[in-house]
MARLOVO-259371 format. One record per residue (C-alpha): residue number from 1; residue in three letters; x, y, z. Coordinates in Angstrom, 2 decimals. Last residue first. Layout:
# MARLOVO-259371
NODE  num  residuo        u        v        w
NODE  NUM      ALA        X        Y        Z
...
END
This chain:
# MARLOVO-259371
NODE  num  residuo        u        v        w
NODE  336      UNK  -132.39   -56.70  -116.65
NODE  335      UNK  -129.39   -57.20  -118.49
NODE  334      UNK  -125.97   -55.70  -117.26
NODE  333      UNK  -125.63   -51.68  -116.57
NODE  332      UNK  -121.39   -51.13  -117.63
NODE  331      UNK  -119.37   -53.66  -116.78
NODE  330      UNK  -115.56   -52.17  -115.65
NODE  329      UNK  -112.14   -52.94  -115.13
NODE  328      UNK  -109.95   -51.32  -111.86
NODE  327      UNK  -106.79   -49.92  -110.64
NODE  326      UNK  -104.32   -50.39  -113.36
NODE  325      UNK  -100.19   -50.27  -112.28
NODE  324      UNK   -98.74   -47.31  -112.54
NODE  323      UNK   -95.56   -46.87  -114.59
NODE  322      UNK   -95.93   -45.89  -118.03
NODE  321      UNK   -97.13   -42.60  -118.12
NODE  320      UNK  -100.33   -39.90  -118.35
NODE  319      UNK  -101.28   -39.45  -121.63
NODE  318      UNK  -100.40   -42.10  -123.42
NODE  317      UNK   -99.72   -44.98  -120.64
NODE  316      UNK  -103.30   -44.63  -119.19
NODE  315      UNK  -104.44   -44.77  -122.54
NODE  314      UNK  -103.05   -47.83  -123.31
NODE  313      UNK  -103.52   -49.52  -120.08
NODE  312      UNK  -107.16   -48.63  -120.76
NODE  311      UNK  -107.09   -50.19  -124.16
NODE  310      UNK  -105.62   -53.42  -122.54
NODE  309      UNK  -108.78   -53.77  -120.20
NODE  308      UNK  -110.76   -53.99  -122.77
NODE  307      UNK  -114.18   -52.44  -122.17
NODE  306      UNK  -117.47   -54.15  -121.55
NODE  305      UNK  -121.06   -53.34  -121.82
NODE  304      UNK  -121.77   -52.97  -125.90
NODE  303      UNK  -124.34   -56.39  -125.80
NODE  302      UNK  -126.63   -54.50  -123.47
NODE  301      UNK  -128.70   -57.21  -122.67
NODE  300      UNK  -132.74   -57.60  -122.14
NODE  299      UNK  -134.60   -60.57  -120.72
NODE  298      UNK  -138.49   -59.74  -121.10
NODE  297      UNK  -141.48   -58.26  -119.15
NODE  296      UNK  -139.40   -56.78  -116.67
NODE  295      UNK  -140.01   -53.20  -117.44
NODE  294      UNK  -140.06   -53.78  -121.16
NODE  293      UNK  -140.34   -50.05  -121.78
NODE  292      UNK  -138.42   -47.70  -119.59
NODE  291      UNK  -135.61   -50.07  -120.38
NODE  290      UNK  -136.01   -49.46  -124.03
NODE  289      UNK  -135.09   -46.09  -123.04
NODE  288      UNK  -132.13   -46.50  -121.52
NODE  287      UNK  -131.06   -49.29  -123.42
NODE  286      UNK  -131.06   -47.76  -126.84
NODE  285      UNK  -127.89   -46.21  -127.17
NODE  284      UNK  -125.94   -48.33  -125.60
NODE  283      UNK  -127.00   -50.80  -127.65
NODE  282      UNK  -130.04   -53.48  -127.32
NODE  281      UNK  -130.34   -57.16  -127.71
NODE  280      UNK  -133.17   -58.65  -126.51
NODE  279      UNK  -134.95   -62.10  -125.40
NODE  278      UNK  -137.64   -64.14  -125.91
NODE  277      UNK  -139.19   -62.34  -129.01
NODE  276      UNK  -142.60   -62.15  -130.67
NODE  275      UNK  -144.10   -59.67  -128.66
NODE  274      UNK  -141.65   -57.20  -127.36
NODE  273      UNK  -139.96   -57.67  -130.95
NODE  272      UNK  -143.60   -56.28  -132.65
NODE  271      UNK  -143.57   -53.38  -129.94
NODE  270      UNK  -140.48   -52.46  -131.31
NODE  269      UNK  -141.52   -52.56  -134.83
NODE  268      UNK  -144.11   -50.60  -134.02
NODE  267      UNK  -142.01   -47.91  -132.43
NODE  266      UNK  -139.10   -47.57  -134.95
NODE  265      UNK  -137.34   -45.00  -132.68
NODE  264      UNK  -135.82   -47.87  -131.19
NODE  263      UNK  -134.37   -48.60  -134.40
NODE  262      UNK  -135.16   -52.13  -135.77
NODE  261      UNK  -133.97   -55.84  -136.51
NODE  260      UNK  -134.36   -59.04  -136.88
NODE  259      UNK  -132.45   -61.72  -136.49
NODE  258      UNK  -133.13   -65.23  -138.56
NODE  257      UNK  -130.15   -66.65  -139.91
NODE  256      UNK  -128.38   -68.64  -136.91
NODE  255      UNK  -127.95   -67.00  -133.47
NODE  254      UNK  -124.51   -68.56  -133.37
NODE  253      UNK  -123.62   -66.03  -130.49
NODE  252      UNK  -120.51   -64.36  -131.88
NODE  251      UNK  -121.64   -65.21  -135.61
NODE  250      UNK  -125.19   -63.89  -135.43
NODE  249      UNK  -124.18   -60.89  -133.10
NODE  248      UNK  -121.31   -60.18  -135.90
NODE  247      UNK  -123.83   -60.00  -138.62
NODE  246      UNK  -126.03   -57.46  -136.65
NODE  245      UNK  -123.47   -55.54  -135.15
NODE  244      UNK  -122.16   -52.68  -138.00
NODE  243      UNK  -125.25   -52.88  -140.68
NODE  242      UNK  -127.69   -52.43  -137.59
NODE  241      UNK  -125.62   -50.01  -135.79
NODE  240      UNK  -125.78   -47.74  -138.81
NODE  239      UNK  -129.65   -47.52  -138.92
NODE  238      UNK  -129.62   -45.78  -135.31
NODE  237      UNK  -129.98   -46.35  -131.95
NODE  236      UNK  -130.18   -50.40  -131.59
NODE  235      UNK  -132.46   -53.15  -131.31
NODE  234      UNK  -132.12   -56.92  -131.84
NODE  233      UNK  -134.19   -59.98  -131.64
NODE  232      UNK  -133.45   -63.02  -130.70
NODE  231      UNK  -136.41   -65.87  -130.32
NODE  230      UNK  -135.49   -69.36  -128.37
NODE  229      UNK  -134.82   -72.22  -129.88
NODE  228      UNK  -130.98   -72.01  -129.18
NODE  227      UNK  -132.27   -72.53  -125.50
NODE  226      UNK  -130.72   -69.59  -123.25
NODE  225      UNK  -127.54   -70.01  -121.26
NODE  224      UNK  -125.63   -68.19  -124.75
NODE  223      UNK  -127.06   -65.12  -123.69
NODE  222      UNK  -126.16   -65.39  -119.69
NODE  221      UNK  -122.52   -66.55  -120.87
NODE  220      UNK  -122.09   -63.51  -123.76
NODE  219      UNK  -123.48   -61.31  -120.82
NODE  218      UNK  -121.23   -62.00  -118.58
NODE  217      UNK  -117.89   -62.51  -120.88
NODE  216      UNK  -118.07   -58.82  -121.39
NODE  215      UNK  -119.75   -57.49  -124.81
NODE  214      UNK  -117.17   -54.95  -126.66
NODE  213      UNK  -115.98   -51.81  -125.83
NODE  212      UNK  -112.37   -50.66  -127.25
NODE  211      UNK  -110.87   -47.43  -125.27
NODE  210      UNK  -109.74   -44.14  -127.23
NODE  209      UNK  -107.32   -41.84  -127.36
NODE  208      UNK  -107.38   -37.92  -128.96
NODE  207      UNK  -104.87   -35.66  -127.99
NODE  206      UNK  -105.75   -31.70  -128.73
NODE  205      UNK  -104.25   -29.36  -130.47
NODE  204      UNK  -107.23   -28.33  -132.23
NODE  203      UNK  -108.17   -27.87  -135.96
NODE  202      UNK  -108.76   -31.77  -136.40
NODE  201      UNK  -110.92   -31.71  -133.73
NODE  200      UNK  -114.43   -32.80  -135.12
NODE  199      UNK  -112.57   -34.79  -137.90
NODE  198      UNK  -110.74   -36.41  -134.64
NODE  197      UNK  -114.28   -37.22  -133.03
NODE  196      UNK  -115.67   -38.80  -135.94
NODE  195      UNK  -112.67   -40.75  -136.78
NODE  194      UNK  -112.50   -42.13  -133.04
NODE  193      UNK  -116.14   -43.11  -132.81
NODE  192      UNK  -116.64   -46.74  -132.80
NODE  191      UNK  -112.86   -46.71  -131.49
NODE  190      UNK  -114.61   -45.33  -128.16
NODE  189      UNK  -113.44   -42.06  -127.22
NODE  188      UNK  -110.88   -40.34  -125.35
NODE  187      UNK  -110.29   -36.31  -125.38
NODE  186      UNK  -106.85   -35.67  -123.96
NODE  185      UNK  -105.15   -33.95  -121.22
NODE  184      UNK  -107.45   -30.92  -120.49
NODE  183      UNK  -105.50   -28.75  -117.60
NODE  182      UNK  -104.21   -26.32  -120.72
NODE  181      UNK  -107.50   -24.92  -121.11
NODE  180      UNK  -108.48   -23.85  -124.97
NODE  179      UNK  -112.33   -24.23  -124.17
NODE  178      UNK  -112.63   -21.30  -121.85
NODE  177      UNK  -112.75   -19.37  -125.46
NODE  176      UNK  -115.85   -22.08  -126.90
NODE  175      UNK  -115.31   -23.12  -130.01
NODE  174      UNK  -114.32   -26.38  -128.70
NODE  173      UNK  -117.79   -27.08  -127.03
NODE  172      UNK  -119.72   -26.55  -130.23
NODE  171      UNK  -117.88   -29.10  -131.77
NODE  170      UNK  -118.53   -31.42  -129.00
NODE  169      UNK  -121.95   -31.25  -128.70
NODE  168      UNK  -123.22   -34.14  -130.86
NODE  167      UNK  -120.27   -36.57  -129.85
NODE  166      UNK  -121.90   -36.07  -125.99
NODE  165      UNK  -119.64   -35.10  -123.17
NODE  164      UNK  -118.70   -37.20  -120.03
NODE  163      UNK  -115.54   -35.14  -117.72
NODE  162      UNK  -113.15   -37.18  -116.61
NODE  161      UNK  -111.62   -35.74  -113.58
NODE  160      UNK  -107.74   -37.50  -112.62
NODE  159      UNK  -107.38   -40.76  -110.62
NODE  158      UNK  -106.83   -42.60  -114.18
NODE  157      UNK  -108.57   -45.86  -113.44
NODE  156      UNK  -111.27   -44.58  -111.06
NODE  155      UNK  -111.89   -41.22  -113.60
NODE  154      UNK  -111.79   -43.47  -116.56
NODE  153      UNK  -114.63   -45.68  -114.56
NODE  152      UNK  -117.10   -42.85  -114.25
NODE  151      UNK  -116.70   -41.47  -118.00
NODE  150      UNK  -117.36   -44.92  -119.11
NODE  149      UNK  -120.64   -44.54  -117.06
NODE  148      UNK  -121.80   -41.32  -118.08
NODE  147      UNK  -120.59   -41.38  -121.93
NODE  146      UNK  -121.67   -44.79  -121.78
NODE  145      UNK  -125.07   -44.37  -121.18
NODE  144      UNK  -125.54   -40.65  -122.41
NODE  143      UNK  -125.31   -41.57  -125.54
NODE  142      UNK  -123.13   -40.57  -128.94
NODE  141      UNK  -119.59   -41.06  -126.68
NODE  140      UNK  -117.24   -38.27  -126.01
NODE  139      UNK  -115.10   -38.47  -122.47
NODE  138      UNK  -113.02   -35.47  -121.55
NODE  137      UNK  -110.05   -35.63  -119.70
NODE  136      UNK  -108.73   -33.52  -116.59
NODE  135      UNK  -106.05   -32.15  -114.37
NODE  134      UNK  -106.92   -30.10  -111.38
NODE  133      UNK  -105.85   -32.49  -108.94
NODE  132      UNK  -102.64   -32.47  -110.93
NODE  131      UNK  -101.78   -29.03  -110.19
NODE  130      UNK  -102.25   -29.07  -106.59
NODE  129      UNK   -99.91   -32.06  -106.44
NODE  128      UNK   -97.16   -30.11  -108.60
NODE  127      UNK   -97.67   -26.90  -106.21
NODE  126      UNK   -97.64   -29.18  -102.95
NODE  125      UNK   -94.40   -31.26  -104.49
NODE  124      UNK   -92.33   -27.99  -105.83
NODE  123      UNK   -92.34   -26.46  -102.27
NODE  122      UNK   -91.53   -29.31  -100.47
NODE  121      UNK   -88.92   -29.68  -103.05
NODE  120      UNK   -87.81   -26.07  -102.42
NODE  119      UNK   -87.62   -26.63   -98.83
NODE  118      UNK   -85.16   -29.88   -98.93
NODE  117      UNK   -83.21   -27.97  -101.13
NODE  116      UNK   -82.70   -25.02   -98.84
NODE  115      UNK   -82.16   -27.85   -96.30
NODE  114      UNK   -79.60   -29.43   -97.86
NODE  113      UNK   -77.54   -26.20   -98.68
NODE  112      UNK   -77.26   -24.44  -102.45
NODE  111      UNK   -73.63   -23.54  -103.41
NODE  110      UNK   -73.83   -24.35  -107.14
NODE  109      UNK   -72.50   -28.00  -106.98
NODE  108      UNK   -75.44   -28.59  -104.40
NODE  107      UNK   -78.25   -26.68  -106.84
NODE  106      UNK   -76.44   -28.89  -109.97
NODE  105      UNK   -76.75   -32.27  -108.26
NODE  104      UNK   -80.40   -31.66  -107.10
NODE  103      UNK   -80.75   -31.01  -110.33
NODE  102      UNK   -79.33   -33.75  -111.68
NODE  101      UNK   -81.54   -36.10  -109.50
NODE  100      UNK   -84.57   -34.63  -110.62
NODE   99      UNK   -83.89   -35.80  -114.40
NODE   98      UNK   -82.70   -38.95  -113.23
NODE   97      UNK   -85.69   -39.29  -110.90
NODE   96      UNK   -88.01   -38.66  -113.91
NODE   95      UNK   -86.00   -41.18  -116.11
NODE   94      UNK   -86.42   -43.88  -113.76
NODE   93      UNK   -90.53   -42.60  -113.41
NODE   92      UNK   -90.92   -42.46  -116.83
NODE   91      UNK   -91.55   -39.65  -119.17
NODE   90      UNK   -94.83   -38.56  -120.79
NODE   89      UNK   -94.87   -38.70  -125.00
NODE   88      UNK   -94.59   -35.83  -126.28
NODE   87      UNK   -94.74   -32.57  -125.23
NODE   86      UNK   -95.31   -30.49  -128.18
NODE   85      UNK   -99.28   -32.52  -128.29
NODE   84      UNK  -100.15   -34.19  -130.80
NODE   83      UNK  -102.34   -33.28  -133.52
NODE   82      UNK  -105.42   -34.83  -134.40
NODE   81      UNK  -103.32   -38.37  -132.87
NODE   80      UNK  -102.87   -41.69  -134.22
NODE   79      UNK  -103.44   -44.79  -132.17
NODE   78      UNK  -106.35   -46.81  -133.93
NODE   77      UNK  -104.78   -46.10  -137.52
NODE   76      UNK  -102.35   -49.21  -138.06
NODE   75      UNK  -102.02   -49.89  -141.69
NODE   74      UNK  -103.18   -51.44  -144.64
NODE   73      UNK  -101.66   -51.89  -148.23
NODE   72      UNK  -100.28   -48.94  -150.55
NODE   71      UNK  -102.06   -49.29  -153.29
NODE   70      UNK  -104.74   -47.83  -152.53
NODE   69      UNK  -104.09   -47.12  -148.46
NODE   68      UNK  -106.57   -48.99  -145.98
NODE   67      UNK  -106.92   -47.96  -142.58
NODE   66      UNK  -106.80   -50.02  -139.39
NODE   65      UNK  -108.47   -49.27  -135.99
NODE   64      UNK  -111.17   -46.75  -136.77
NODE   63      UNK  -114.03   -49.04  -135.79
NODE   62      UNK  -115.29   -49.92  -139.52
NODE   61      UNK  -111.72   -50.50  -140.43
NODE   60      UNK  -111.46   -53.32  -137.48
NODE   59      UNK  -114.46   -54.92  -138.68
NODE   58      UNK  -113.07   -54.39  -142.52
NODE   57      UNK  -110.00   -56.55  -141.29
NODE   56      UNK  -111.49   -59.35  -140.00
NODE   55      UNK  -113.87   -59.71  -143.05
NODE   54      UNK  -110.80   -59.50  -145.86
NODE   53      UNK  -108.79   -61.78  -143.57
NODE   52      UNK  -111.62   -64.72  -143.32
NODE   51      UNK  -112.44   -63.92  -147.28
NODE   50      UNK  -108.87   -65.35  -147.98
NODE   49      UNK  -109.91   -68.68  -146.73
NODE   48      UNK  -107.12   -69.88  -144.20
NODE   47      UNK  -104.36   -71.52  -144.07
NODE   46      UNK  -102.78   -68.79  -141.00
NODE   45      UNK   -99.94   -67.79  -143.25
NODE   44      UNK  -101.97   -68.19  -146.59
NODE   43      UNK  -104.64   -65.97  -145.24
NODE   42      UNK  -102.38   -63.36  -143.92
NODE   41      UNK  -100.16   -63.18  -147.53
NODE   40      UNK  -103.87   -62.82  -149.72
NODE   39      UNK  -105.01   -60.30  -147.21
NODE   38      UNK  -102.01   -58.38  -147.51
NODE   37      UNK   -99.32   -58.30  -143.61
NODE   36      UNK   -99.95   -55.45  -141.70
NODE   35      UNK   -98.28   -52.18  -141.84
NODE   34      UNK   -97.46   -50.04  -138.91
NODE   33      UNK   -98.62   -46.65  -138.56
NODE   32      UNK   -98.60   -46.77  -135.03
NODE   31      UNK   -97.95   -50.11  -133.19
NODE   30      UNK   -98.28   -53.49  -133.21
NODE   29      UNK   -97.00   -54.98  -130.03
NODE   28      UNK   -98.55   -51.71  -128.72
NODE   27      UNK  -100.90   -54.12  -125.79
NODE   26      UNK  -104.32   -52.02  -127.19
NODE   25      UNK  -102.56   -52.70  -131.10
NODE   24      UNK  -101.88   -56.72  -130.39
NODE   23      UNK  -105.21   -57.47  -128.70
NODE   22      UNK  -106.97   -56.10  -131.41
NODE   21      UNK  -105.47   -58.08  -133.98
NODE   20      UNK  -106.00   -61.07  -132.14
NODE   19      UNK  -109.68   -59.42  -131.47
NODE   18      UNK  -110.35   -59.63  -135.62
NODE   17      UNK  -108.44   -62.70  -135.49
NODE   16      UNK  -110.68   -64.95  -133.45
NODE   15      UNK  -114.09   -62.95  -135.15
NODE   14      UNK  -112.39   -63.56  -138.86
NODE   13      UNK  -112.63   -67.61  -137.21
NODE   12      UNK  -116.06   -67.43  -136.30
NODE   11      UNK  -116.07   -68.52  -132.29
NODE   10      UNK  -116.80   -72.20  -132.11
NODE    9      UNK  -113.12   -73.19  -131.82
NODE    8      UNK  -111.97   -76.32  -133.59
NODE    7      UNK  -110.03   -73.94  -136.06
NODE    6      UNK  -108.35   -71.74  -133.51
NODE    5      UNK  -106.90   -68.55  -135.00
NODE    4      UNK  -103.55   -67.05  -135.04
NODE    3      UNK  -101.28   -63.90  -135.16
NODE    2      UNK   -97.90   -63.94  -133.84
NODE    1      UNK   -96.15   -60.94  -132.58
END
């Protein structure tokens, strides 16, 4: 593993290694519970300012990836578990067939014909593929957008049901009896939300994952097609999402100083950024009903519409094996 940054590159430079960093714990070069390198050691590796590193790593913080121990330094955090499951981790397909292959071994030492064994694995392969047809994941996101459509994708990618749930009604979900069902494979999330959801779960057995979402290189190339004149503004769900995206939209998209910002429950203000501003920025969260509003008057992006690809592998991998190969990557609902 060898993290870097690109000086001439436009992109802020704690933005480069923020998704270096990234990049490294969706591909598990850096795994679980590892510890990175001090702010003061990164910075003087890569000859950078020390600020750079400190920046970088409170993004990654803010979205559950890395957590900071007093004293201790700062670790991995984006893969850990509530509790995992007695299980383990799923076997691959070589040491599947091993596993299969000795008992084929055994039934023949112990007496049992070809055909006897033949019908047994007959047998054994309708049950199993009954089984897994009945297998499913849950999907928790705070809006319906991307729990729907991030939901839809999983089940492409994964083959199994993915079932969409919102953060607000999980707990209440779980304390339900028909809730303990040992078909569900894991609750994912988005790393936004990942130490939300495992507080929520923290008294279940349950495996949490979750995917990264970012803004696809779409959108980023219809935004940045638009005059640096023109007039950005940005709206979001909540207060939080302000203090979270608003600095890195400036520095992603060189916006300069001037962004502002509201809730889209904040209706004056809103109605102030449909008439002062040439284009929008909207969460999740907020593009559903915004759309409802601006009905075409203005350019619009969902600037949260884009997974990594690598996260999906991941969880893929964690809860159901190594060895298929990914079937898809998604955009969720692009500008209107």
């Amino acid at each position: 593993m060898k993290l870097s940054v690109d000086k001439q590159s436009k992109v802020p430079l704690y933005l480069q290694l923020r998704d270096s960093v990234k990049y490294y714990i969706s591909t598990g070069e850096i795994h679980e519970n590892q510890q990175l390198p001090t702010v003061n050691a990164l910075a003087k590796e890569l000859q950078v300012n020390f600020e750079t590193v400190r920046k970088a790593y409170k993004e990654l913080e803010r979205e559950g990836l890395l957590s900071t121990k007093r004293g201790l330094g700062t670790y991995v955090g984006g893969r850990v578990v509530s509790r995992e499951l007695s299980s383990g981790r799923p076997q691959s397909k070589s040491d599947l067939a091993n596993s299969a292959k000795l008992a084929i071994k055994q039934l023949l030492e112990g007496g049992t014909s070809a055909d006897e064994i033949n019908r047994w694995v007959d047998r054994i392969r309708g049950q199993a593929a009954l089984e897994n047809q009945k297998r499913y994941a849950i999907f928790a996101e705070c809006n319906t957008l991307q729990a729907n459509e991030i939901s839809r994708e999983l089940c492409k990618y994964l083959q199994i049901e993915v079932r969409p749930i919102l953060i607000k009604d999980l707990k209440g979900h779980f304390r339900k009896p028909a809730s303990k069902d040992p078909r569900l494979l894991a609750v994912i999330t988005t790393g936004f939300h990942l130490n939300e959801v495992r507080t929520i779960l923290a008294d279940h057995p349950i495996r949490t994952e979750f995917v990264i979402t970012n803004m696809s290189p779409e959108t980023r190339r219809k935004i940045e097609a638009f005059p640096k004149t023109s007039r950005f503004a940005f709206i979001c769900r909540d207060p939080e999402s302000i203090g979270l995206y608003k600095d890195t939209l400036r520095a992603e998209l060189q916006l300069g100083s001037n962004l502002p910002c509201c809730t889209i429950g904040e209706r004056d203000k809103v109605a102030a950024a449909l008439k002062s501003s040439d284009v929008l920025l909207v969460t999740p969260g907020a593009y559903k009903k915004l759309r409802k509003l601006v009905s075409g008057k203005i350019p619009f992006f969902n600037v949260i519409d884009h997974v990594d690809p690598g996260s999906l592998r991941i969880v893929k991998e964690r809860i159901l094996g190594p060895d298929e190969k990914p079937r898809s990557t998604w955009p969720l609902s692009q500008a209107r």
